[in-house]
N, C-alpha and C positions, 0 to 999 in steps of 0.2 A: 504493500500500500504506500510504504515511505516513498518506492522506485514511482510510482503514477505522479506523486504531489509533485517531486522533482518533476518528472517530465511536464506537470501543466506549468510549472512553475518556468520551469527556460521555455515555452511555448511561450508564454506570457510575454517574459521581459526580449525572446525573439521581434515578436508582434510591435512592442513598445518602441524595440530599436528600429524598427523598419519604421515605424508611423514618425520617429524624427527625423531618420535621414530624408523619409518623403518631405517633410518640411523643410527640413536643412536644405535640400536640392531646388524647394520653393524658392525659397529665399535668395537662396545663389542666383538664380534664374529672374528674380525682381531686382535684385541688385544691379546686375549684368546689364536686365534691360533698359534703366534707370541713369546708369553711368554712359550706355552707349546713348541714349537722348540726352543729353548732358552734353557730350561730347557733339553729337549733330549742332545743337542749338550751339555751343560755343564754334564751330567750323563757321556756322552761318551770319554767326555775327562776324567774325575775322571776315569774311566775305566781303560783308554789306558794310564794312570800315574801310576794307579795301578800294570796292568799288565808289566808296564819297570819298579816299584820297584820290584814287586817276584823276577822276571828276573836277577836284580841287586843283590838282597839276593841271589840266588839262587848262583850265578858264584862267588860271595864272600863266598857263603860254601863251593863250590866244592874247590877253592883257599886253602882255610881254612883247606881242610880234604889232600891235597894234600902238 
């Protein structure tokens, strides 16, 4: 009877370990997708700073040739 208890007994804390790495893998995979929008949105900004310096050089040449 002691050998059953043990076996529900590491069934259990099996079950337990699997239901956190499921979370644990959640989390990884929120985090991941989170940091990569992060990184999109900071690319888009470096962008859209780039594109108003050209912009800014650009009206300072024409300035410049005029």
């Amino acid at each position: 009877m002691l050998e059953v208890t043990q076996r529900v007994e590491a069934l259990a804390g099996e079950k337990r370990l699997q239901a956190e790495r499921e979370q644990n893998q959640k989390q990884l995979v929120a985090a991941t997708s989170q940091t990569l929008t992060e990184r999109q949105a900071a690319a888009a900004n470096l962008v859209q700073q780039l594109d108003q310096a050209k912009e800014a050089a650009t009206q300072a040449d024409s300035t410049l040739k005029h």
